[in-house]
N, C-alpha and C positions, 0 to 999 in steps of 0.2 A: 401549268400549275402556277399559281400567284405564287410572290414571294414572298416568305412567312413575315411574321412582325418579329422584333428583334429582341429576346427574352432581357429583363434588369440583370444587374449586377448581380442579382439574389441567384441567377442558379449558378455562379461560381463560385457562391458561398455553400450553397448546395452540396456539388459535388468536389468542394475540396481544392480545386483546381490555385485559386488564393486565397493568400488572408487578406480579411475584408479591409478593400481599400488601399491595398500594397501598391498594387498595378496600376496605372491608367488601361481603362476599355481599351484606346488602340492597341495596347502591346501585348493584346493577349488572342486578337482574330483570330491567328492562323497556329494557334497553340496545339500542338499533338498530345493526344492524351492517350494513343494507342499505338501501338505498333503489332499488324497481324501478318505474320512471315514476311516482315519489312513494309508493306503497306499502312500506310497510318489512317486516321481518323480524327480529324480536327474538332477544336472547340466550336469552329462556325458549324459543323455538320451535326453536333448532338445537338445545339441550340434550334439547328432546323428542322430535326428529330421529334425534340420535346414541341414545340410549337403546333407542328402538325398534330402530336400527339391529345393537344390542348384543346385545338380545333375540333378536333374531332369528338372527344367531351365535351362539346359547343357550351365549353368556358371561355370567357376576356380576360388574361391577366392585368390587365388594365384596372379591370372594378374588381380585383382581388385584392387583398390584406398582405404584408408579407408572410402570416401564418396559414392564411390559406393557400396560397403559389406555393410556399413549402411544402405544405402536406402533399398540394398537386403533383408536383416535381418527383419529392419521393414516391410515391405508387406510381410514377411510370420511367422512372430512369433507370433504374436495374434491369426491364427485360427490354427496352431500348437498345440498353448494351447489348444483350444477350443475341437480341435481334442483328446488330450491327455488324457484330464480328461473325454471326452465321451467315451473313448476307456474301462480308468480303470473303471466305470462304466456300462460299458455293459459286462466286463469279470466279475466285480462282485454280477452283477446279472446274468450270468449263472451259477457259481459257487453256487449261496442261490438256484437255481434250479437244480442243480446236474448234468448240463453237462461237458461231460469229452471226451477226444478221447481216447479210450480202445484199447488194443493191437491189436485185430482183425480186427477192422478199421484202426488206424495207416497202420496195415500191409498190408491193400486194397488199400492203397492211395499210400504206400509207392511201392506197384509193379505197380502201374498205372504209377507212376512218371519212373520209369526202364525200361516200355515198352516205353511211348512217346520220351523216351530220349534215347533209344536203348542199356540201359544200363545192358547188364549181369550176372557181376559177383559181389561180393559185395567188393573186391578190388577197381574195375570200379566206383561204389557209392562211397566208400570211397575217393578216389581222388577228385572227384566231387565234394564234399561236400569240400573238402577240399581248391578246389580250390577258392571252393566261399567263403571261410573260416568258413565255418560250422561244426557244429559236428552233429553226429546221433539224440542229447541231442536235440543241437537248433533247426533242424530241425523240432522235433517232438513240440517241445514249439511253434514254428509258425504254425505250423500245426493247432494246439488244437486250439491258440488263434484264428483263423481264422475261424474254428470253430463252435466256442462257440461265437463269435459275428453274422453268417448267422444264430443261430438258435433260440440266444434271438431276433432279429429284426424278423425272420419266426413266431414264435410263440407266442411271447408278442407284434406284430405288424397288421405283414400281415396276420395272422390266423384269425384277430379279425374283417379284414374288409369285408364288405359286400356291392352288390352295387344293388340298387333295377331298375326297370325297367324304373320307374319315370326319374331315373339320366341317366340311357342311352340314353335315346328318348331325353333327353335335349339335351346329350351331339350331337348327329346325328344330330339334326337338327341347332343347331350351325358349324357343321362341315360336313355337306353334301357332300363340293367340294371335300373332302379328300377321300370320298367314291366311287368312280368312277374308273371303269377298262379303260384303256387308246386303245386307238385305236391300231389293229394288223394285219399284213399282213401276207401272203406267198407269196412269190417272184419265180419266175424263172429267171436265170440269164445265158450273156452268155460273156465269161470274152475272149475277143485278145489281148492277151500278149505283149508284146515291150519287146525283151531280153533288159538286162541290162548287163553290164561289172562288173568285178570286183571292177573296181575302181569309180563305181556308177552313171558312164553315160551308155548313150544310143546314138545309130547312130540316128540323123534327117531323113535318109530315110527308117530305120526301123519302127521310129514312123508313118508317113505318111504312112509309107504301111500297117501299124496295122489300123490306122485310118480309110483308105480309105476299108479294109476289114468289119471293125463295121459296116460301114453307110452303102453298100453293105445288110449285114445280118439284118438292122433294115428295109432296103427298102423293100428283101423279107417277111420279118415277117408282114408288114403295107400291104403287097400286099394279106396277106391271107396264108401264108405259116407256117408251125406245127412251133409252137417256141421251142416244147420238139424234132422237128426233128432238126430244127437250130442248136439245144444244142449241139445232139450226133453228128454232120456234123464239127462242128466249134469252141466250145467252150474250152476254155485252163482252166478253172476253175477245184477246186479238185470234185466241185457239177454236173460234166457231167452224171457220173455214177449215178445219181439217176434224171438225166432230168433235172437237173442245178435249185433244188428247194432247195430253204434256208427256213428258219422262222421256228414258226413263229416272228414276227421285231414286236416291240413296238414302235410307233413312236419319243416317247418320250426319247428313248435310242440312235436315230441318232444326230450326230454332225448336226448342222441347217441348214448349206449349202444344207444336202442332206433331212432335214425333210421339208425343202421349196419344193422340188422336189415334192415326194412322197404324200405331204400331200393334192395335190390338183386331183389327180389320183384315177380313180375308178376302180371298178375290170374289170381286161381284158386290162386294158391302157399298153401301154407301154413309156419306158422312152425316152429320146434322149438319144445317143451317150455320154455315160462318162467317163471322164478321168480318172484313180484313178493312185494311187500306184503303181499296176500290166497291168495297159496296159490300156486298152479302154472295158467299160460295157455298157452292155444295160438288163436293167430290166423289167418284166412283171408281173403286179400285177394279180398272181394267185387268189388268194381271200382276202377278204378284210372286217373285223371285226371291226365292229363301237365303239368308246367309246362306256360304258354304266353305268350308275348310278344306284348301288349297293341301294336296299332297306333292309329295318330294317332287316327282317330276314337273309339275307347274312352278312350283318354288324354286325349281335350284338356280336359276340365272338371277334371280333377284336377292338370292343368301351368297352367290359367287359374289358380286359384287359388293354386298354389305360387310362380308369376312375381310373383302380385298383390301376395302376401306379400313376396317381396322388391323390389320397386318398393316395396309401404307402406313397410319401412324404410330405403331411401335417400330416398321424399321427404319422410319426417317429419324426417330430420335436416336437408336441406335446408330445410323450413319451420321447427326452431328455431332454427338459424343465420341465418335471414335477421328471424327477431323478434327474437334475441338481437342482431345489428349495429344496429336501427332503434328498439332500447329504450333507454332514460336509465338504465343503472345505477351508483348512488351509492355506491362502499362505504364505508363509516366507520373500516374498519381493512383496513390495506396488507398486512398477514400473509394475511387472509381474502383477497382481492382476486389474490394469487401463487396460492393455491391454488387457486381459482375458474379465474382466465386458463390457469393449465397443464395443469388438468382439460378445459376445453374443448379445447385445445391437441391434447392425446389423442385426441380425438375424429376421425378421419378419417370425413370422410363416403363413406358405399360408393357405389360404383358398379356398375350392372348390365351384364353382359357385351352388347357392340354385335351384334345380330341382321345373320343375312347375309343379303344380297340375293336375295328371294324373287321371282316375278311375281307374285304373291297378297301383298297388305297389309291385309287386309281387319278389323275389328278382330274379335278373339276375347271380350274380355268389353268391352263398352260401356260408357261414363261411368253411375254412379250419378244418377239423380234426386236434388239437394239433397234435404236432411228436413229437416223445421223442428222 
């Protein structure tokens, strides 16, 4: 990771931290402006916070105004905070649990990241690292931190849910239309070319002679003639060699022009004469596969899982709301502190729609075995 650029004066005017121009810049680096169960958070760490955060708006505070840096600053410094101190509080309960990244994993991740990056020799790494200005050290500290926060939210979250049968069947039949496999063809195709020039035309009597060949080959095809003989006779397509058969085509995956085509066509139709890209098509609906609406037993591992996901995020909010009340957080400045309380404030915790009364309760995905 580069190292961020180093925000003006303005976001201490920002958040309160001084009044403008009290301080000199150096005496205020290593300023605490938090304290979470005695762990702090420095002024350089929200400066490197926001920065990223700016980056990634692929804004320059540089060509900004100081009213528009301000405006910046405020819409992303309250859930900055919010983010911060949930952070130090999810590392420090993996740590009261005893997760660590140990040499032998390190060392698994660390040759995963050498092959996807075609890295190697450890020169090669070294540079790398270097260039993103990292060392071996930070590396491995982002590594862990990262970590140790997927396996407190795995295992103090998503281990604990459960989703019984009652809440599926809810969920299905509120979302029925989302369960349906969409209509699918096999096509045979027979593609008359129109050379093209380099310089991206085409002769008008090349076209009309391509033209006048298609309507030709749809007139034999409509007369009763093999359209898999048409194909190997006449077709410039790469699909000759296998009888000019595509798919199978999900209707739903055509640009509209050509799903209005297709979609009123049964098996054995054929198209008119189309213009594309590559010259002039004509299409033959080899077979033809209806929508169809998925019932409960096809559906339910893909509703387990969709339920899972919204149970994960109403009990992860629930679990940092209930760290955030039973944590000691200290702030050092009342500016930061309004921002932080009204940000959380915002925060409604969701809730999952109440499942009806089934005779079947049975559960649909079972509690995860803790992982250590």
């Amino acid at each position: 990771m580069k190292s961020p650029f180093r925000l003006p004066p303005l976001v201490i005017v920002l958040v309160g931290v001084l009044a403008a121009g009290a301080v000199a810049r150096a005496e205020i680096v290593e300023r605490v402006l938090v304290k979470i169960n005695g762990e702090i958070l420095t002024q350089t760490e929200l400066e490197t916070m926001q920065s990223r955060a700016l980056r990634d708006r692929r804004v320059n505070p540089t060509t900004m105004s100081n009213a528009e840096l301000m405006k910046a600053l405020a819409e992303i410094t309250p859930q900055l905070l919010v983010d911060a101190v949930d952070e130090v509080l999810l590392l420090q309960r993996g740590k009261e649990l005893g997760y660590k990244l140990n040499d032998d994993r390190f060392k698994q991740i660390l040759d995963n990241i050498k092959k996807e990056n075609k890295i190697e020799t450890e020169e090669q790494l070294q540079a790398a690292l270097k260039a993103e200005g990292m060392t071996m050290a930070d590396l491995r500290k982002q590594l862990e931190r990262s970590m140790i926060l997927q396996q407190v939210k795995g295992n103090e979250v998503m281990a604990r849910i459960s989703i019984t049968e009652a809440e599926g069947r809810a969920y299905f039949e509120g979302h029925r239309n989302e369960f349906v496999t969409p209509a699918t063809m096999m096509l045979r195709e027979i593609l008359v070319s129109v050379p093209v020039a380099r310089t991206g035309t085409f002769s008008v009597g090349q076209d009309e002679a391509a033209k006048a060949r298609a309507d030709a080959l749809l007139a034999r095809a409509k007369a009763g003639e093999s359209f898999e003989k048409l194909v190997a006779e006449a077709s410039d397509a790469p699909s000759k060699g296998n009888g000019g058969l595509i798919g199978p085509i999900s209707l739903n995956d055509l640009e509209p022009t050509l799903k209005a085509v297709f979609e009123s066509l049964k098996q054995g139709d054929l198209t008119t004469v189309l213009r594309t890209a590559g010259g002039y098509q004509i299409y033959k609906v080899e077979t033809l596969t209806p929508s169809q609406e998925l019932g409960w037993d096809q559906a339910k591992d893909e509703i387990g899982n969709r339920v899972a996901q919204s149970k994960e995020s109403v009990e992860f909010a629930k679990y940092l709301a209930k760290m955030r009340a039973q944590a000691v957080i200290d702030w050092k400045n009342a500016e930061l502190k309004r921002m932080y309380d009204e940000q959380v404030a915002k925060e409604e915790v969701p809730t999952v729609p109440t499942a009806p009364t089934v005779k079947r309760d049975q559960p649909l995905a079972p509690k995860k075995d803790e992982q250590t």
